[in-house]
C-alpha positions as CSV (number, residue, x, y, z in Angstrom):
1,X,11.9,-15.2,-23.1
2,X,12.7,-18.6,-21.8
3,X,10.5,-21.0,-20.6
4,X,10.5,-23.8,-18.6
5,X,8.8,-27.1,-17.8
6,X,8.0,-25.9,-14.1
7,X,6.1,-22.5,-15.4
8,X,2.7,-21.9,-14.8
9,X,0.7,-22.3,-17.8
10,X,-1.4,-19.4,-16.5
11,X,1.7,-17.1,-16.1
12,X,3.0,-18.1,-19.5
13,X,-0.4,-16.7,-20.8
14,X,-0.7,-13.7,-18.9
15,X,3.2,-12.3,-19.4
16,X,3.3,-13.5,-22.8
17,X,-0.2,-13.2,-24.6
18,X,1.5,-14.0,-27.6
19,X,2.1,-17.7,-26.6
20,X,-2.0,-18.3,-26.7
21,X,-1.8,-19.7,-30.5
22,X,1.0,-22.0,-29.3
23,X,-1.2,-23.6,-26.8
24,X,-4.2,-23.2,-29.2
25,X,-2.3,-24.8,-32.2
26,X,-1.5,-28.0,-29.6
27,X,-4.9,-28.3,-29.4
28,X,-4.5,-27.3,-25.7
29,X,-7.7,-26.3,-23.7
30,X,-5.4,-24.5,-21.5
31,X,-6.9,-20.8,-22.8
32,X,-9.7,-19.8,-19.6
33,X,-9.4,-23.0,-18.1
34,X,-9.6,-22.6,-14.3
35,X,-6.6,-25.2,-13.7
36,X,-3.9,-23.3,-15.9
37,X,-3.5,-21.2,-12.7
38,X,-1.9,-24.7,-11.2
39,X,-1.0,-26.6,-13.8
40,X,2.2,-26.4,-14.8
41,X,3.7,-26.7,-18.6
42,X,4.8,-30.4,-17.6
43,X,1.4,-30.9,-16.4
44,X,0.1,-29.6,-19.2
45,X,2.0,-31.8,-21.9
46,X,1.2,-34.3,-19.6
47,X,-2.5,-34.2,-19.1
48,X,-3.2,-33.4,-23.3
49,X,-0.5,-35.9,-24.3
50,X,1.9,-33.5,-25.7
51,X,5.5,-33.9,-26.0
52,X,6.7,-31.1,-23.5
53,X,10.3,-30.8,-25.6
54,X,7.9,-30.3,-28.5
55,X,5.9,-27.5,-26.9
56,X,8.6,-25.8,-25.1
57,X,10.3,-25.7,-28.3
58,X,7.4,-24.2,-30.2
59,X,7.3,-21.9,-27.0
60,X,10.2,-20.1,-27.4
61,X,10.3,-19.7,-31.4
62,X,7.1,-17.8,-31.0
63,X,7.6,-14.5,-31.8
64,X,5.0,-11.1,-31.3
65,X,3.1,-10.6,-34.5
């Protein structure tokens, strides 16, 4: 599944519950925040100082367990 800078963060979560430990190994506070229903991936990156290529990267080669 492709994702993209423009995603929800919130959306990314709820279709793909297997991204959580992506955002969890970034050290991302995204997981039950109230904002991730807004914030996009680029806000995201943006506001935890993440490289977006990075996590988008790390996005996609996550894989079900």
């Amino acid at each position: 599944m492709p994702f993209g800078s423009e995603d929800l963060v919130d959306d990314i979560m709820r279709t793909a519950p297997h991204t959580i430990r992506v955002f969890l190994a970034f050290r991302m506070a995204c997981v039950g925040c109230p904002i991730a229903t807004f914030h996009t991936v680029d806000d995201a990156c943006r506001e935890h100082g993440i490289d977006r290529d990075r996590f988008l990267a790390a996005l996609s080669d996550c894989v079900p367990a």
